[in-house]
N, C-alpha and C positions, 0 to 999 in steps of 0.2 A: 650497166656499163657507164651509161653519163654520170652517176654517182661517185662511182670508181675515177674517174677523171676529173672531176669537181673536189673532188679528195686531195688528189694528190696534188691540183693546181689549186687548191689553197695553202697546203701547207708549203708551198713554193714561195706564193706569195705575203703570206705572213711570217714566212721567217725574214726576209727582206726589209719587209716595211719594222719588222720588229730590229730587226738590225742595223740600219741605216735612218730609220724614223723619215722614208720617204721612196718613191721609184717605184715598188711592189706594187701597186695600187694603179702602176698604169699598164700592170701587164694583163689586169681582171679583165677587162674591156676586151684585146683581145684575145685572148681565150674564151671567154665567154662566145663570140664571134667565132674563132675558127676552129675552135676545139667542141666546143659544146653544142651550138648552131645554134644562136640567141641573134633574134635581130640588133642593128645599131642600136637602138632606142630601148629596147628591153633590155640590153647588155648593160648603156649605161645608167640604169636603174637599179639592175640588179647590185652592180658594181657599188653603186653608193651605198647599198647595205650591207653590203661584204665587207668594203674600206672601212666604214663605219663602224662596226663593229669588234673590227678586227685592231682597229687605230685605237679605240678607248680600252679594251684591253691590253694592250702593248703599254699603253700612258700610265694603267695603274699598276702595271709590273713596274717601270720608271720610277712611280712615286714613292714607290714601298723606300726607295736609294734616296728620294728629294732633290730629284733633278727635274721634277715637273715646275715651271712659272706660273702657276696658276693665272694668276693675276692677268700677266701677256697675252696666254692660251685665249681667253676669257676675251680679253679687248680683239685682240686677233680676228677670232669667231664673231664675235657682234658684228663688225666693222662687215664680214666679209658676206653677211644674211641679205642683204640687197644686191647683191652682185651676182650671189646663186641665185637668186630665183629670176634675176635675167637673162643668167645664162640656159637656167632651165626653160624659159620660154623659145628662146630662138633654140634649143636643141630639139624641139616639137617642130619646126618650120625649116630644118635642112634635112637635105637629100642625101639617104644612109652612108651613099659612097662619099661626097663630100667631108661627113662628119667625120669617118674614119680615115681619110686624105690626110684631113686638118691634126685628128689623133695622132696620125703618124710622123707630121710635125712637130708633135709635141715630145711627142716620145725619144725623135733623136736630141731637140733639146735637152730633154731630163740627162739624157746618155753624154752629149757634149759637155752639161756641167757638170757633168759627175768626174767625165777625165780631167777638165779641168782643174777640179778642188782638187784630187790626187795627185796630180802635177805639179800644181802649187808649192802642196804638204812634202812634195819630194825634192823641191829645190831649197825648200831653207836650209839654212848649214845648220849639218848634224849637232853644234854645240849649242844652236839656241834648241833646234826638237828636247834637246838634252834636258836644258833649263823649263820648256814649258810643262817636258813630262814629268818634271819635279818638282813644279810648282812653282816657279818663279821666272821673272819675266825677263826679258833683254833689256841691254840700259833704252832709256827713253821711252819705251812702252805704253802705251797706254792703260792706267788701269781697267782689268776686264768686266760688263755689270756684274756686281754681285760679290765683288773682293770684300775682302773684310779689310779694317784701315792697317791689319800688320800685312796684309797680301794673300793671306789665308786664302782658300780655294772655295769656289761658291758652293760646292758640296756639303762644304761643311760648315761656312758660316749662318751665321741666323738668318732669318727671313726677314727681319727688322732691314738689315743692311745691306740683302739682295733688291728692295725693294724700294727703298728711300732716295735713290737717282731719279731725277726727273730728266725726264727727255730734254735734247733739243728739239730745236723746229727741223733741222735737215731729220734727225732720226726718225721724228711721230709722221714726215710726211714721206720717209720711205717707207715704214711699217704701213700707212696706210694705202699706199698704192701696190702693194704687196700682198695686202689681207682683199685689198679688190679686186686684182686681176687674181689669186685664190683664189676668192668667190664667184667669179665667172667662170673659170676653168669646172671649177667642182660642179656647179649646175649644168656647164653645160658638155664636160667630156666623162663626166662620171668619174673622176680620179681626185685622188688626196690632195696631189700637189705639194707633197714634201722638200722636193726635189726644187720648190721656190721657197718655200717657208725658210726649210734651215738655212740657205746662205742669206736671205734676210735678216733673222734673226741674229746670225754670228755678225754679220757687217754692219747693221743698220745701230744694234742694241751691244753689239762686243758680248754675245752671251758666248759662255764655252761651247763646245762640240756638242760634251755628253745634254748640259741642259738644253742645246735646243733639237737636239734630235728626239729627248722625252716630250717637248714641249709642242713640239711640231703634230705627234701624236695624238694631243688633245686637241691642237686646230682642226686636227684633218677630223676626226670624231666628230664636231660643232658646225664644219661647215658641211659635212657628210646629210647631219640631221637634219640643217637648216633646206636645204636641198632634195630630202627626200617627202617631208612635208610638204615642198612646192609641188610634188608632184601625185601627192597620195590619191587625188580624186582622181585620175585619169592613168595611174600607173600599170603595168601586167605586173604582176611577180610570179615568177615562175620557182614556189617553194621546196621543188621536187632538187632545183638544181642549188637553189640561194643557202638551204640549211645546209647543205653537207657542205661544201663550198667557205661559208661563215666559219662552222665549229671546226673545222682544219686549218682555216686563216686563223680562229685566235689560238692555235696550240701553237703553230708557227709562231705568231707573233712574241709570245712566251719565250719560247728558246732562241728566237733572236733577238731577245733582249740579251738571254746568257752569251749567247754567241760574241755581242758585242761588247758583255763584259769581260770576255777570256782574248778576243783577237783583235789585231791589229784590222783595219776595216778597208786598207787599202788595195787588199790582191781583191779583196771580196767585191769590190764599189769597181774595178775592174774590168771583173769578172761580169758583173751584173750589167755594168755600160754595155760591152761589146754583147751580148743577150739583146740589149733595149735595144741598139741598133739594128739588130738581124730582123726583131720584131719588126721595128718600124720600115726596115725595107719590103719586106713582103706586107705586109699591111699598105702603103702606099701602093705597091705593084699590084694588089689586087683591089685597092679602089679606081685606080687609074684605068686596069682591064674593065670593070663593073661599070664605068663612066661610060667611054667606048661604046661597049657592050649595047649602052640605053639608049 
């Protein structure tokens, strides 16, 4: 029966994270917790194996189209290897109910900015969505990384000339406080963290949607790994619930790449907020009881 429910809350959560390139990954934790009955600490262990796996297969369905950054992915994840395994330390030294209190802060976060960016995307006037959905930009604009010098869409220009901008110093020092506090979150709540990568990405670096939702993918895979090594001497894995759990997140994550190649993502990012919400209220209301309680 727990197999049977580790099934089906994978493939929940990997079509998510495969669709959105973030969010999914903060529902493993609790499920794992209130569906499965995995402690805090085993849950978010497990979780980084799940996300983990589930994120670099979702990246290399992305790559096959060339919307993965390598490059960024790569500097992203480095930056963000000391951060996990701080967070992984002090996630050994908080009190279960605490941990998943703090979780559930986080979670309506992910939910807050999610309705936000769809909010955003739904006040621009219809004639610029027009223009960006067809490629070209509003007057004054900035060009986005990775245009090619006729305006060309980073999809489809070279890698030569997605890659040949160098940063400013505002952009390298928002990506870096970005790939850090990633990196703590990952060690220490068990989650991807996509739901901070990609508007980093799009604001920090001006990357498009589709690249960094592929690209966010491979962060969360690197900081997953780097995170689950900090914890390999002293970890539980509980294999009975982690395999079926995994192989349903990455079929998920598959089809929610096609998902997001066929639909528009905003009923769905929605859809999936007011979810993350519901979660993170009863997730707080039962650490807060469980405090109490102690």
């Amino acid at each position: 029966m727990i197999a049977v429910g580790a099934v089906g809350l994978g493939l929940l959560i990997g079509l998510t994270l495969g669709a959105l390139g973030g969010g999914g990954s903060v529902l493993t934790v609790p499920a794992l917790v209130y569906v499965i009955g995995q402690d805090a600490q085993t849950a978010t262990t497990s979780s980084l194996f799940i996300v983990g796996i589930s994120a670099l297969v979702g990246a290399l369905g992305h790559a096959r189209s060339g919307r993965v950054r390598w490059g960024v992915g790569v500097a992203f994840g480095v930056v963000g290897i000391a951060a996990s395994y701080a967070g992984t330390a002090l996630n050994r030294l908080v009190d279960p109910h605490v941990l998943l209190l703090a979780f559930a802060v986080v979670v309506l976060a992910a939910a807050t900015g999610m309705l936000g960016n769809t909010a955003k995307r739904a006040d621009r006037p219809a004639t610029e969505r027009q223009r960006v959905h067809a490629g070209s930009k509003p007057a004054g604009a900035p060009p986005a990384a990775g245009d090619g010098p006729r305006g060309t869409s980073s999809a489809s220009a070279p890698e030569t000339s997605r890659s040949g901008r160098r940063w400013s110093a505002a952009q390298a020092s928002k990506v870096l406080a970005a790939a850090l506090l990633l990196g703590f979150m990952t060690g220490f709540f068990g989650v991807g963290g996509g739901f901070v990568i990609v508007p980093a990405l799009v604001l920090a670096l001006r990357m498009p949607m589709a690249e960094a939702v592929a690209t966010s993918l491979l962060i969360i895979a690197l900081n997953s790994t780097s995170s689950l090594v900090a914890r390999a001497a002293s970890a539980d894995f509980d294999w009975s619930v982690i395999v079926p759990f995994t192989l349903a997140a990455m079929a998920g994550a598959l089809a929610g790449k096609k998902v997001a190649d066929r639909l528009s993502g905003t009923t769905l990012t929605r859809a999936f907020a007011a979810l993350l919400i519901a979660v993170a209220v009863y997730t707080a209301t039962s650490s807060i009881v469980g405090l109490a309680g102690g």
